[in-house]
C-alpha positions in Angstrom: 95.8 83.1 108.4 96.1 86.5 109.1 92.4 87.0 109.1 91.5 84.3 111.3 93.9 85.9 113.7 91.4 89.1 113.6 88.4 87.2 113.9 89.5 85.1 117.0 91.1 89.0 118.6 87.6 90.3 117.2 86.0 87.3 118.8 87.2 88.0 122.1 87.0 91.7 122.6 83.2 91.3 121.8 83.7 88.7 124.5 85.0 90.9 127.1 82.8 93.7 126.1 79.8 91.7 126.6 81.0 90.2 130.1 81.5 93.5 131.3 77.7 94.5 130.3 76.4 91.5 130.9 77.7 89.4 133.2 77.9 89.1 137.3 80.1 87.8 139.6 79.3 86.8 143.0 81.7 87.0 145.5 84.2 84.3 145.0 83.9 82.5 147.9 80.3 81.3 146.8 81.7 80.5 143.5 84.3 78.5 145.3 81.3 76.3 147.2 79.4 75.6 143.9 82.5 75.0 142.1 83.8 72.1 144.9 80.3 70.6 144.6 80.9 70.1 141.1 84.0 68.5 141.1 82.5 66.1 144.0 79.9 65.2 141.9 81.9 64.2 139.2 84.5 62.1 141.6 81.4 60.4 142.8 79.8 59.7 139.7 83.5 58.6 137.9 83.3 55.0 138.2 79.8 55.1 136.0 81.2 57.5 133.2 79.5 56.3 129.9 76.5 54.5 131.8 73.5 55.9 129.9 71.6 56.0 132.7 74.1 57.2 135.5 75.3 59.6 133.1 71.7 61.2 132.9 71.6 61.0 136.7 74.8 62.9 137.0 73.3 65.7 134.5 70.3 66.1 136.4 72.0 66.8 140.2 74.1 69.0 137.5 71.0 71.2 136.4 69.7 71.4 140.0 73.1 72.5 141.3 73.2 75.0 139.0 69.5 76.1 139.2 70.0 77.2 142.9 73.4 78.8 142.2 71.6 80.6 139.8 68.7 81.7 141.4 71.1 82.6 145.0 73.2 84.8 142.5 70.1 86.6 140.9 69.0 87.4 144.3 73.0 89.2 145.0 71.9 91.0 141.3 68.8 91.9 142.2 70.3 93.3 145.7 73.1 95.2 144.7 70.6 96.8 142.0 68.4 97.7 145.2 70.9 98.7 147.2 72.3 100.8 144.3 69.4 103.3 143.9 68.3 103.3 147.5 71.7 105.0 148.6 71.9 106.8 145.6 68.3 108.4 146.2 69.6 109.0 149.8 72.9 110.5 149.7 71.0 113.2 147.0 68.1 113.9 149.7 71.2 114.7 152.6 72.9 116.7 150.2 69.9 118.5 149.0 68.4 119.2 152.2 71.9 119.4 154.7 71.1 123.2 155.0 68.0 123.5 155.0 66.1 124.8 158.5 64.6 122.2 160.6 60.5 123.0 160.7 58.9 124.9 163.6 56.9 121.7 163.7 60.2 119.3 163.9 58.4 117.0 162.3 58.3 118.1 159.1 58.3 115.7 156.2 58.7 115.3 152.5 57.5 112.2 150.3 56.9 110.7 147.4 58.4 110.0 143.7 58.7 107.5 141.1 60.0 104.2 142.5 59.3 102.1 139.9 62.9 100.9 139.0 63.1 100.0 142.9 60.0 98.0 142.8 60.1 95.8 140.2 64.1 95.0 141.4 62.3 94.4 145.3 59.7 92.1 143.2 62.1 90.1 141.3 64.4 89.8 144.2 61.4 87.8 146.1 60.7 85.7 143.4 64.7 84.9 143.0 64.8 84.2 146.8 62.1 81.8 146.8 62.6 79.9 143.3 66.2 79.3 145.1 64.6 77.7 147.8 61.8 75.6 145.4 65.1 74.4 143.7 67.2 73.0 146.7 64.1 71.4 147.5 63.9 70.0 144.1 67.6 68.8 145.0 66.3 66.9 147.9 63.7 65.1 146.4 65.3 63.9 143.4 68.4 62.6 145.9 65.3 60.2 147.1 63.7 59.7 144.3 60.3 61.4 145.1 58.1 64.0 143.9 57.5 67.1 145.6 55.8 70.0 144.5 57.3 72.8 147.5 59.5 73.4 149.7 56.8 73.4 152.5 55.9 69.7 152.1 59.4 68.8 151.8 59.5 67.1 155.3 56.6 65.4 155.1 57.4 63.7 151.9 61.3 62.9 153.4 60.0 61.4 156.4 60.6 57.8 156.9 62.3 57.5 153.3 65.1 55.4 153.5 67.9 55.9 154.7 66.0 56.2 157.8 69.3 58.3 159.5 69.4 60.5 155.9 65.6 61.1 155.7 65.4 62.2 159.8 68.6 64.7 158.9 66.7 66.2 156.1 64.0 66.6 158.6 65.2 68.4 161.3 66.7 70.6 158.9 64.0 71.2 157.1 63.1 72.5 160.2 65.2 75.0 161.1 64.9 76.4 157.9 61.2 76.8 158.1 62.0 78.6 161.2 64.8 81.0 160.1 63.0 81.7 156.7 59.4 81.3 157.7 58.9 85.4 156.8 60.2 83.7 153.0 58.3 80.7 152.9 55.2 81.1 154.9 53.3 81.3 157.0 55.0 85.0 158.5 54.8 85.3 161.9 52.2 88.2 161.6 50.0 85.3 159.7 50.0 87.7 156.6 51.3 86.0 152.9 54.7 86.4 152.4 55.8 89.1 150.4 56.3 86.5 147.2 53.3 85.1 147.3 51.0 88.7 147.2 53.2 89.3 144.5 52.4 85.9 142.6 48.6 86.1 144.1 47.4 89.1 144.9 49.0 92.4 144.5 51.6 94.5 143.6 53.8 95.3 146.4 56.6 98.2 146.2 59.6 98.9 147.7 58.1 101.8 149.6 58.1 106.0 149.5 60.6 107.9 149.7 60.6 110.2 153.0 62.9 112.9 154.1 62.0 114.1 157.8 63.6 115.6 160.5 63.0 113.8 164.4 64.6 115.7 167.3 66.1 118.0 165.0 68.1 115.5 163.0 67.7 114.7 159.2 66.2 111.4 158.5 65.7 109.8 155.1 64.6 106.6 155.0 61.3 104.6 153.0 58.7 103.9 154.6 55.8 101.4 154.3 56.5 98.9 151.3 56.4 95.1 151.7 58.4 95.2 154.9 56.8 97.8 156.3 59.3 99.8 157.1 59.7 103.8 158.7 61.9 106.1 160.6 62.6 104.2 163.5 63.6 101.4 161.4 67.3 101.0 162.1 68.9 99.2 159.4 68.2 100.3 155.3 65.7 98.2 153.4 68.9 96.6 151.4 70.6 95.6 154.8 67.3 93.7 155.7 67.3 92.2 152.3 70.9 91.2 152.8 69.8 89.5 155.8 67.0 87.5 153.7 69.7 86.5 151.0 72.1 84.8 154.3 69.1 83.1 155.7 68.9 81.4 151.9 72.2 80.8 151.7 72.6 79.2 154.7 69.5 77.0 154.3 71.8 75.7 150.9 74.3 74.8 152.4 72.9 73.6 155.6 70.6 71.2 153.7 73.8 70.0 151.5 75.5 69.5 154.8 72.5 67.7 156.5 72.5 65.3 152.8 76.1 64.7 152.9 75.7 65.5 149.5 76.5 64.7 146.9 77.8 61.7 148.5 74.7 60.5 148.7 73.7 60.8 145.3 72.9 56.7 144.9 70.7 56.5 147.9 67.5 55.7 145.4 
């Protein structure tokens, strides 16, 4: 008895221990959203409990759920990872250079350095982003019973699906999405591929070099070029802007599940 008592306590250190290395939280009121859609889902699908074939329904809108909370939370990992090193790089550079003279030239710059770690975090971050968005759409077309192969084409497959009122909501939010994400799903506004897609494509893309410069005798650090082509005059950090990116997502989630009525409207096919 006494030694199943030390394998459970042994059990559940190593437990706690590996939480603490390997596991994330996101902040709890997103855990909160994807944990009330669950519960919905099983409210809705209660009256069919033991249906083979309701029961396999209810286990695929289950894995899509998941899917996109998964892929919105590696984006948060892959963000505060960013976020991380970039103001951990910068506050170094202040402290290093604080004291230093400000160049004859006042324009004096310093660049350069490994950046790997950043890059392949900015790289995975894209890829997280977008396999979020590939997922809800996933969502949406299994809701009507379709196939769709991305999130592009997902209003022209919706269209005229019925129900008509469902399939125009999906629509129009479909979109504003486009809209608001179009620099994360094509085709950017500067008619360039989106940073994802040279990834997957093309090319490498990296985060960008690090610069320390001074500008009217102020210190500036701050990296410049990358993906989003960024430099001095840009006002927010590259994280920030990334920040921005992983809202836009998340508010295309839940706007869509809004739009859907979901999962409410889980039967419609």
């Amino acid at each position: 008895m006494e030694s199943d008592l030390q394998r459970i306590r042994a059990s559940q250190e190593l437990m706690r221990a590996q939480n603490q290395i390997t596991g994330f939280r996101a902040p709890e009121y997103l855990e909160k959203k994807f944990r009330e859609i669950r519960e919905d889902l099983f409210i809705v699908f209660d009256p069919f409990v033991g249906d083979g074939y309701h029961d396999n329904e209810l286990g695929r809108f289950l894995e899509l759920i998941n899917a996109i909370e998964n892929g919105l939370y590696a984006s948060l990992y892959h963000l505060q990872s960013v976020e991380q090193m970039e103001m951990a790089i910068k506050d170094i550079a202040i402290a290093i250079f604080r004291e230093i003279p400000v160049p004859d030239n006042r324009t004096g710059s310093i660049g350069g350095g490994d950046t790997r770690q950043l890059d392949y975090e900015y790289q995975a971050f894209h890829f997280a982003l977008r396999r979020t968005l590939e997922y809800l759409a996933q969502l949406v077309a299994y809701t009507f019973g379709i196939k769709i192969g991305s999130f592009r084409e997902l209003a022209k497959k919706v269209q005229n699906r019925d129900p008509t009122k469902l399939s125009l909501r999906v629509v129009d939010c479909h979109k504003v999405i486009m809209q608001d994400c179009t620099d994360l799903i094509g085709p950017r506004s500067n008619g360039r591929q989106t940073i994802r897609d040279q990834i997957a494509h093309y090319d490498s893309v990296d985060f960008g070099c690090l610069n320390v410069a001074w500008y009217g005798g102020s210190l500036k650090v701050f990296f410049s070029g990358g993906g989003h082509k960024t430099g001095p005059d840009t006002k927010a950090s590259l994280s920030a802007i990334l920040g921005q990116d992983v809202k836009k997502v998340e508010g295309a989630i839940f706007e869509m599940l809004s739009a859907m009525d979901f999962p409410s409207t889980a039967f419609i096919k």
